[in-house]
VOTORLO-270724 format. One line per 8 residues: for each residue x, y, z of C-alpha. Coordinates in nm, 2 decimals. Layout:
N
X:Y:Z  ...
! end
This chain:
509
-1.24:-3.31:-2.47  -1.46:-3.32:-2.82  -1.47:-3.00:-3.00  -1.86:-2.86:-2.94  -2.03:-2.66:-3.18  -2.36:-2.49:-3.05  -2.68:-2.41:-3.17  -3.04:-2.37:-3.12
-3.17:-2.67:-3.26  -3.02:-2.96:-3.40  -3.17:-3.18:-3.63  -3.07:-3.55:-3.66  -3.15:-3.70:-4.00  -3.21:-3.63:-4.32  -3.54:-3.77:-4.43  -3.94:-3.57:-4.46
-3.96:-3.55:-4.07  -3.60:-3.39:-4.01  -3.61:-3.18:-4.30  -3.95:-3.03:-4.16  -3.86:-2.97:-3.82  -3.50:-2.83:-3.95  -3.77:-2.58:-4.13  -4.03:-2.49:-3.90
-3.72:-2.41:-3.61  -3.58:-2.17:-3.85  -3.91:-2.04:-3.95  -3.93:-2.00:-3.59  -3.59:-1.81:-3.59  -3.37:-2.09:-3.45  -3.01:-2.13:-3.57  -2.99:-2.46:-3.67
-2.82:-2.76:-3.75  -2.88:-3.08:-3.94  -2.67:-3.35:-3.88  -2.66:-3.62:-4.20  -2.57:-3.94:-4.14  -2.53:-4.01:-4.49  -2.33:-3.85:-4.77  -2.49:-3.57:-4.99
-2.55:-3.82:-5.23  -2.75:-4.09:-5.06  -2.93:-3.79:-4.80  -3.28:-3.83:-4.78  -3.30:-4.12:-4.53  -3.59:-4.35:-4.62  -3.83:-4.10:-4.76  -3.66:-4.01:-5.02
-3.73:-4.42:-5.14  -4.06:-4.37:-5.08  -4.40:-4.33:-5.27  -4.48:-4.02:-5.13  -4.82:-4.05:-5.08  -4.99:-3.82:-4.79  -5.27:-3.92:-4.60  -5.45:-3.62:-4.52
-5.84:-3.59:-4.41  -6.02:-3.38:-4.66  -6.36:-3.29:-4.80  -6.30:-3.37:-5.15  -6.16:-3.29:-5.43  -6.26:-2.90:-5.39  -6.01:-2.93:-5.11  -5.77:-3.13:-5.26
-5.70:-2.90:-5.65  -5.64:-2.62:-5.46  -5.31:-2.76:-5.33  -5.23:-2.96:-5.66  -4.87:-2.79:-5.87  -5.03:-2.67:-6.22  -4.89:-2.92:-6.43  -5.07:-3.17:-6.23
-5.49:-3.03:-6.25  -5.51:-3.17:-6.59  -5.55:-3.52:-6.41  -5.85:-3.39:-6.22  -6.12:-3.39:-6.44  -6.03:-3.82:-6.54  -6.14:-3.85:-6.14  -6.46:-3.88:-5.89
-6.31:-3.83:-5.55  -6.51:-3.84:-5.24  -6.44:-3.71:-4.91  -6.26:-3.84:-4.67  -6.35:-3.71:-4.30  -6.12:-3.78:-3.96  -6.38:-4.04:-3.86  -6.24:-4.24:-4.24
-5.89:-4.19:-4.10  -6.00:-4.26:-3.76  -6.16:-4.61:-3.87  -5.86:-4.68:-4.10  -5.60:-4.62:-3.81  -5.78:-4.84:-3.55  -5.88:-5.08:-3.80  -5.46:-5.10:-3.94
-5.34:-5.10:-3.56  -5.56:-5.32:-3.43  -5.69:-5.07:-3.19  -5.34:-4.98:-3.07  -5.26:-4.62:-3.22  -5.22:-4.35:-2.96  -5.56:-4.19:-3.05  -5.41:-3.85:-2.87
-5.18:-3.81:-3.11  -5.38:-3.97:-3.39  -5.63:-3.64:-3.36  -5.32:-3.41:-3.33  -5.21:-3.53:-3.68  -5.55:-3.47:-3.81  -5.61:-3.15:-3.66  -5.26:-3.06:-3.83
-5.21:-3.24:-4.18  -5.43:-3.02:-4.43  -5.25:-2.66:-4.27  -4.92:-2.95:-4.27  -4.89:-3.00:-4.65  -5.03:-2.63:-4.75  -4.73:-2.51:-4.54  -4.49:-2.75:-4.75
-4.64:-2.62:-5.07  -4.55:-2.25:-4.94  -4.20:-2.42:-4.90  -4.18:-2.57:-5.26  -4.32:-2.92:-5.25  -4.52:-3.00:-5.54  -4.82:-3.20:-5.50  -5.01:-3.41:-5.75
-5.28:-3.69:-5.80  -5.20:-4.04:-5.74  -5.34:-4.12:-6.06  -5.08:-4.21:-6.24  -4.90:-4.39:-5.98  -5.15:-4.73:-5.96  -5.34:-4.68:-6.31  -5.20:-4.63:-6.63
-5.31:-4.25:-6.73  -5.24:-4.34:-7.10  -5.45:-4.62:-7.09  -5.75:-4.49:-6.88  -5.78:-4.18:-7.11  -5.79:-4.44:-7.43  -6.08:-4.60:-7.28  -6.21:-4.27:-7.16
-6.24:-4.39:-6.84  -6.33:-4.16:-6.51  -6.12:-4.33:-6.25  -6.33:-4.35:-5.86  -6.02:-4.29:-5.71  -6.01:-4.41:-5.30  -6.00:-4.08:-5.14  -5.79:-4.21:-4.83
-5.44:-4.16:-5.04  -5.56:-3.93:-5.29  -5.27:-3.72:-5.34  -4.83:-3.81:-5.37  -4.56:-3.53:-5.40  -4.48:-3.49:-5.78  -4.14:-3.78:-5.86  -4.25:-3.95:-5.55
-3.95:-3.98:-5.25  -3.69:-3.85:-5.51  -3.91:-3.49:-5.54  -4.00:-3.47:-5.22  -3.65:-3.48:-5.07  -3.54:-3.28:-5.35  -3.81:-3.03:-5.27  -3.74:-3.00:-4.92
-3.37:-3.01:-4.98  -3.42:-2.72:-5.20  -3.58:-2.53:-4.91  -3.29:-2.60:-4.66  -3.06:-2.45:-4.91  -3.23:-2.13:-4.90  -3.16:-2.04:-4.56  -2.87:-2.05:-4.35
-2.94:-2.36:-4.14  -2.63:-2.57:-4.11  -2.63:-2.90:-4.28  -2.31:-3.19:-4.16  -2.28:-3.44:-4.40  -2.16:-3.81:-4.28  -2.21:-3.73:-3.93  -2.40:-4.02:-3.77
-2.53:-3.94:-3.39  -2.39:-4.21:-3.17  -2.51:-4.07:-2.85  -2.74:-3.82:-2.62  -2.53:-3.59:-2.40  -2.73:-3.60:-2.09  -2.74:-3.40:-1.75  -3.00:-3.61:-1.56
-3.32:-3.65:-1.82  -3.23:-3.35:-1.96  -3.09:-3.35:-2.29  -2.80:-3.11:-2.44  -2.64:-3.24:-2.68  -2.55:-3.52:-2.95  -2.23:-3.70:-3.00  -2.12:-3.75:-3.35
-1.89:-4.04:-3.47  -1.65:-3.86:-3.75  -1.38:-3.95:-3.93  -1.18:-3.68:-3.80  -1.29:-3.73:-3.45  -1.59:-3.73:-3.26  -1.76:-3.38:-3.19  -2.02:-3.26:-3.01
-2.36:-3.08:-3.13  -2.50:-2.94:-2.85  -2.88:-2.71:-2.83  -3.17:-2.87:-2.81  -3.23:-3.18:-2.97  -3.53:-3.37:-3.19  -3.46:-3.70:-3.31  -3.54:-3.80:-3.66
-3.29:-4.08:-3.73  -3.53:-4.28:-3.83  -3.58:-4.70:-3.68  -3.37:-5.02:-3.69  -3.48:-5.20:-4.05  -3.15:-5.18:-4.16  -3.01:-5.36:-3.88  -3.00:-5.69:-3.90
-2.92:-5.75:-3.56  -3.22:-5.55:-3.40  -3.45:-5.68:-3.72  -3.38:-6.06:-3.57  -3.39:-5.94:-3.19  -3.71:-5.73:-3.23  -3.89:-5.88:-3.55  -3.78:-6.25:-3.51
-3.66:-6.55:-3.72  -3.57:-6.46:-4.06  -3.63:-6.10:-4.05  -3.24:-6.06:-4.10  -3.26:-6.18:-4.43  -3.53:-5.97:-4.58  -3.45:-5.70:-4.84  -3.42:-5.37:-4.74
-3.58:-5.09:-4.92  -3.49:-4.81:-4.80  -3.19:-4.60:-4.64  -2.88:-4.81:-4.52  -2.81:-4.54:-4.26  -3.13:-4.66:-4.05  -2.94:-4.87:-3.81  -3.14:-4.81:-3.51
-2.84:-4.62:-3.30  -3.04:-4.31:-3.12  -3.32:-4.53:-3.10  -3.12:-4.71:-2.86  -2.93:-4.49:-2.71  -3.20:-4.25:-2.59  -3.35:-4.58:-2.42  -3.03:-4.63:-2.24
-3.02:-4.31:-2.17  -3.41:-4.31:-2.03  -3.66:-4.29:-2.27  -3.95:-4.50:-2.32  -4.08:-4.77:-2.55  -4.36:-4.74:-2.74  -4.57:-4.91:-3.02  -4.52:-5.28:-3.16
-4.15:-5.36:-3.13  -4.26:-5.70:-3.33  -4.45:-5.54:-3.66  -4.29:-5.34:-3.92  -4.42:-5.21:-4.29  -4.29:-5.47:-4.51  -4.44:-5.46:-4.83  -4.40:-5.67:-5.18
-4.09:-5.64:-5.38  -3.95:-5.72:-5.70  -3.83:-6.09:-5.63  -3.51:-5.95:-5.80  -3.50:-5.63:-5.58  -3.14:-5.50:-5.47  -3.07:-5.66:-5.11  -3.07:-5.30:-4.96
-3.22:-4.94:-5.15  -3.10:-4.86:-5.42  -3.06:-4.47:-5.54  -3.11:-4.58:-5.89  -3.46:-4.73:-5.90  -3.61:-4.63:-5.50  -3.99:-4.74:-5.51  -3.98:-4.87:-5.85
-3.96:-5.23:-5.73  -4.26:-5.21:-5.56  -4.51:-5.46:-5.70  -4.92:-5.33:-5.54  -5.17:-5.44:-5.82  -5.21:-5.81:-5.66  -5.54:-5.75:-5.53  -5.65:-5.83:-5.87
-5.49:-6.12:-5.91  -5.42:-6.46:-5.68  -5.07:-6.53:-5.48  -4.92:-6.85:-5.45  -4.61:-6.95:-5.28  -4.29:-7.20:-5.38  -4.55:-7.48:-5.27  -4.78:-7.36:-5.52
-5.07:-7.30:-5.29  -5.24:-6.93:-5.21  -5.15:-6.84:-4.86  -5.40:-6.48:-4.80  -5.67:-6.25:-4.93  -5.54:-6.11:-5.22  -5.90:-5.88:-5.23  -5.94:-5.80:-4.85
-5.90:-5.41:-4.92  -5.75:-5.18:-5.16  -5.38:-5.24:-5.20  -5.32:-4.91:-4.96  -5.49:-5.07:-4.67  -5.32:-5.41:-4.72  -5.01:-5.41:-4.88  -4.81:-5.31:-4.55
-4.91:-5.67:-4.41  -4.89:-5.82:-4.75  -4.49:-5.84:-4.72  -4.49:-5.96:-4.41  -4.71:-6.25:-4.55  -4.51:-6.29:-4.83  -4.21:-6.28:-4.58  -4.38:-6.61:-4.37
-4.35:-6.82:-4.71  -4.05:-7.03:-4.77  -3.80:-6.87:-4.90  -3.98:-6.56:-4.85  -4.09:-6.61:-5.22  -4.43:-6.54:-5.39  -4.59:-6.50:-5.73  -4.88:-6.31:-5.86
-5.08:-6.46:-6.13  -5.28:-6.28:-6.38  -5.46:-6.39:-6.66  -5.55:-6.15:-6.95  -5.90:-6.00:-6.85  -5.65:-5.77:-6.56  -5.34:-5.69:-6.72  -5.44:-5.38:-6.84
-5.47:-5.24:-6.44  -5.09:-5.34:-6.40  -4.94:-5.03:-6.22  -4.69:-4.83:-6.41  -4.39:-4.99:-6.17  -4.43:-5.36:-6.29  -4.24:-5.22:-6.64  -3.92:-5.25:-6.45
-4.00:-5.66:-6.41  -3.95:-5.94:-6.69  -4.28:-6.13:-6.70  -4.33:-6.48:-6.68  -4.60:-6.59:-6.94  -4.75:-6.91:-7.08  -5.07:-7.05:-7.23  -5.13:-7.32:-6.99
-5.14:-7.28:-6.56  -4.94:-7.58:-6.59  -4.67:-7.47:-6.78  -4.65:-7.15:-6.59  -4.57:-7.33:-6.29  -4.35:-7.53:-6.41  -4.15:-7.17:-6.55  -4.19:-7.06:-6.22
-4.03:-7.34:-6.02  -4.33:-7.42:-5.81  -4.56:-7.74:-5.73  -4.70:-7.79:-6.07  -4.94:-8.04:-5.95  -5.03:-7.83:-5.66  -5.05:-7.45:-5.84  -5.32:-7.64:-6.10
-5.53:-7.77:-5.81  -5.55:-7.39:-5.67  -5.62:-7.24:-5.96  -5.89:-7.52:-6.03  -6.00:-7.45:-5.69  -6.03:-7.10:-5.71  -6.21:-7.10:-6.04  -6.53:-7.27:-5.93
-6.54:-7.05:-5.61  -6.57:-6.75:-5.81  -6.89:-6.58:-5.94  -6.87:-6.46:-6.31  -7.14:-6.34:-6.34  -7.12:-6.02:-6.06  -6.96:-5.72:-6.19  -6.60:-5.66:-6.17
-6.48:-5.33:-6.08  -6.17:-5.25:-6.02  -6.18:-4.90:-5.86  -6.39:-4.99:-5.56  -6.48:-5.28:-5.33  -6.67:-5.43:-5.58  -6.78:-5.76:-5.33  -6.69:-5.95:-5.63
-6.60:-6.26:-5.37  -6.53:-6.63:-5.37  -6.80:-6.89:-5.19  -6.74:-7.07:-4.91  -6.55:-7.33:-5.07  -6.23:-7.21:-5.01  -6.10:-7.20:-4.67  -5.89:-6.90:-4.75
-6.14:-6.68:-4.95  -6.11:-6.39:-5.19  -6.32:-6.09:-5.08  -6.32:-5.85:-5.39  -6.21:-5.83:-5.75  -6.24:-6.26:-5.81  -6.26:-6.37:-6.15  -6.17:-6.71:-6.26
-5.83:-6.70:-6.42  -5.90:-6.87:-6.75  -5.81:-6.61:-7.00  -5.44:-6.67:-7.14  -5.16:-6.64:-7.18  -5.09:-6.63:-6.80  -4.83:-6.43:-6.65  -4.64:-6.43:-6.33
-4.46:-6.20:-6.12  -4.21:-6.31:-5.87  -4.26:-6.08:-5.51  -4.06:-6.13:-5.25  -4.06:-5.92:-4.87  -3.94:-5.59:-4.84  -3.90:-5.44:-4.56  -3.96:-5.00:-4.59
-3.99:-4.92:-4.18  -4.02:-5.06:-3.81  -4.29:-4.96:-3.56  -4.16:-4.95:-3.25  -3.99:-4.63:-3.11  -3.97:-4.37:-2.84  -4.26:-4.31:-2.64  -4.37:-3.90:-2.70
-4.66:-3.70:-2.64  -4.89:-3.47:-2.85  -4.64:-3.21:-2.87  -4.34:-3.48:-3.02  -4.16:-3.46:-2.66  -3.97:-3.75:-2.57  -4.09:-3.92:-2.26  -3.90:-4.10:-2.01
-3.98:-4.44:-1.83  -4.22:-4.25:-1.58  -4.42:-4.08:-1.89  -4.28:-3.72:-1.81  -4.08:-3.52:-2.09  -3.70:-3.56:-2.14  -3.62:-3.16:-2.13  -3.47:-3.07:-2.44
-3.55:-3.41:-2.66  -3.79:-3.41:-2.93  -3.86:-3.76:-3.12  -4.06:-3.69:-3.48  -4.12:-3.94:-3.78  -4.02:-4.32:-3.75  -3.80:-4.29:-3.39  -4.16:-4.21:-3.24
-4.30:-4.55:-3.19  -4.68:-4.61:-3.10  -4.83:-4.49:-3.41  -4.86:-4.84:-3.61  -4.93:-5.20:-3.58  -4.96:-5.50:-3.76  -5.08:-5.31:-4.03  -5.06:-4.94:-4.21
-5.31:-4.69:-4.39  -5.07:-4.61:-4.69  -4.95:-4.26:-4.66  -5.00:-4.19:-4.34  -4.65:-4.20:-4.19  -4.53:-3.97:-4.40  -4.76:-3.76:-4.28  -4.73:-3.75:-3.95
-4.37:-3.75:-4.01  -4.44:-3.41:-4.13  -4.70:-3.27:-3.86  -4.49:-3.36:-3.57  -4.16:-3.25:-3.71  -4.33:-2.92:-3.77  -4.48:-2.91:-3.44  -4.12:-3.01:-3.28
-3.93:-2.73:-3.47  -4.13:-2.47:-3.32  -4.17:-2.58:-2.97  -3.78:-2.68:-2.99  -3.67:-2.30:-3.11  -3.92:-2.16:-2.84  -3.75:-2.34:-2.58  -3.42:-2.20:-2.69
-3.57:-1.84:-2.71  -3.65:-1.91:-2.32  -3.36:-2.04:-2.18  -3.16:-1.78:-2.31  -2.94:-2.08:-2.53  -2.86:-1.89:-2.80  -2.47:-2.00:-3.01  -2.34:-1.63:-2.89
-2.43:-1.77:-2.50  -2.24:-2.12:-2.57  -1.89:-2.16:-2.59  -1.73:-2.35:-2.90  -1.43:-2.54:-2.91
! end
């Protein structure tokens, strides 16, 4: 028989969601356990590769300074933000999913983000603008320039991922909850629905964790396996930008052991990436291969042809799908063109890419190894659809559109590209998370084929599917990673305190 070790709640994964829940059970006075699938030096699971942006409602930036780390208000006064109410964040959601996002739980996480991310300040998590992350602060104070910023993903965690694992991390390390390193779940222990346990796969052996259990292993993007089964054709191949520990295994094995499906199995966040990216995260660079200032420039693929609406939205309500676009093309290859009147609104990421440049459209085609011929005919094309004479801006839907020339159209930010030298990036697709999980309720519970709750299982963050489809609102799974694994550590330690399943009650062996 496995050697058991017993607690109140146990915690699987290492990423925001986990690292929540491991917080608010204690909080809730819940021995706990966290069980790491990774070493200490990759833990984090995807969030710590991510931008950290949080999508919270919010009534401006009166409501926004107040939660901002000191070094970070001197940014405020360089920006106009706007509200943005629950019925913004509603519109986004639907709009993103297509109509598809459990609204039930859609209102719980707006109900709970703003109290969410004040209680992870109290914890240590340092919150700033996102200024700095799309625009270049250096350059927009030069030209003195007050930035509108879009008040739907107004504010990040200070160093992104990296801080915001290392914040949270820090908090862990405080308290006494019990953190196993290298010890991936491989299975529920089950009596009926009812949950009890995990089974770990070890070097040493296998042991059980047994208490009660919330799930925050994350989903299957880096399987390739379940990537070709769920996504499709030449999903397997993509690059991976997050966590290699995200195999998918408890998302599996709590449907085998009864557990509902939820969301869109066949839609993932896949965003563009460096065309030289790493094929799976790397530690060393995380986001910075992330490539999110095309919507003021035009895409074309190895064929030399645009293939989507570079200006549909802002970048944080498109760029989800934008991979997966880039993804479609062959060799799942793209490049973003800009001429010289945009360069300046490069985000600060694209330093960590070599530029292609030349004076002439045709001779940067021919650098980048697409259809000369066919690259000078679309950028011939696009030229006399576009209106110079409307005003540009960059730092709202300026309506700055193409006519009805073009059978696939620019909405905003179109300006001929006529200014050289030209310069290309090369963006391939990376894929950061999947959107099909366990089916759960408002309170994170884990529901089983028949919709009722799987006693003792909690699923929080990317696990719980149902949340996003086809599309994302950037920032917001992070933050409901965050309000449901808060909401999961406290109900999980209260259903400890009442069944009386404290370690001293459990045997260990």
């Amino acid at each position: 028989m496995a050697p058991i070790r017993a607690f109140d709640v146990v915690v699987v994964g290492g990423g925001n969601s986990a690292l929540v829940a491991a917080l608010s059970a204690h909080e809730a006075g819940a021995r706990v356990a966290i069980l790491e699938a990774a070493p200490k030096s990759e833990r984090g699971g995807n969030s710590r590769f991510a931008g950290a942006i949080f999508r919270i409602p919010h009534a401006g930036m009166s409501e926004i300074e107040p939660l901002l780390d000191e070094c970070a208000k001197a940014d405020v006064p360089r920006c106009n933000l706007g509200p943005y109410t629950k019925e913004n964040y509603e519109s986004d959601m639907m709009a993103t999913s297509k109509g598809r996002c459990d609204r039930e739980q859609m209102f719980v996480m707006f109900e709970h983000a703003y109290e969410t991310v004040t209680w992870m300040k109290e914890k240590g998590v340092k919150w700033q603008l996102t200024l700095g992350k799309f625009f270049d602060k250096q350059k927009m104070a030069a030209a003195d320039t007050v930035i509108n910023m879009p008040p739907g993903g107004a504010m990040m965690v200070v160093h992104e991922g990296v801080g915001l694992m290392q914040n949270l991390w820090d908090a862990v390390e405080k308290t006494d909850i019990s953190v196993f390193y290298s010890t991936p779940a491989s299975d529920l222990i089950t009596d009926g629905d009812t949950v009890r346990g995990v089974r770990t796969r070890q070097r040493e052996g296998t042991i059980d964790y047994v208490g009660q259990i919330i799930l925050a292993s994350g989903g299957f993007e880096a399987s390739p396996r379940m990537r070709r089964q769920y996504l499709g054709e030449g999903w397997d191949l993509v690059v991976v930008r997050g966590s290699r520990f995200n195999t998918g295994t408890m998302l599996e094995k709590a449907m085998a052991a009864g557990a509902g499906a939820a969301g869109h199995f066949g839609g993932c966040h896949a965003s563009p990436q460096d065309l030289n990216a790493p094929k799976v995260g790397d530690l060393s660079v995380t986001d910075k291969m992330s490539r999110y200032t095309y919507p003021y420039a035009i895409m074309v693929n190895l064929e030399g042809k645009r293939f989507m609406d570079e200006g549909e939205n802002h970048f944080g309500l498109t760029y989800a799908k934008t991979g997966a676009a880039i993804g479609r093309q062959t060799d799942a290859t793209a490049f973003q063109i800009f001429d010289q009147k945009t360069l300046h609104l490069l985000e600060p990421r694209y330093s960590t890419a070599t530029p292609i440049t030349d004076d002439t459209i045709e001779g940067l085609a021919t650098k980048i190894g697409v259809n000369v011929r066919a690259m000078v005919e679309t950028v011939e094309e696009f030229n006399k659809a576009t209106d110079s004479n409307g005003a540009f801006d960059a730092f709202k839907l300026d309506g700055l559109s193409t006519d009805d020339s073009l059978a696939i159209p620019k909405s905003n930010w179109a300006q001929p590209i006529t200014k050289g030298p030209f310069v290309a990036y090369g963006v391939t697709c990376g894929i950061t998370f999947t959107y099909g999980g366990l089916k759960t309720d408002t309170a994170a519970r884990v529901l089983n084929h028949e919709g009722l709750p799987m006693p003792g299982l909690w699923g929080v963050g990317e696990i719980s599917g149902g949340f996003f489809a086809f599309n994302y609102p950037g920032g917001a799974g992070l933050t409901k990673g965050a309000v449901f694994g808060r909401l999961a550590g406290q109900a999980a330690a209260k259903r400890a305190k009442e069944e009386n399943n404290g370690v001293s009650d459990l045997p260990v062996r």
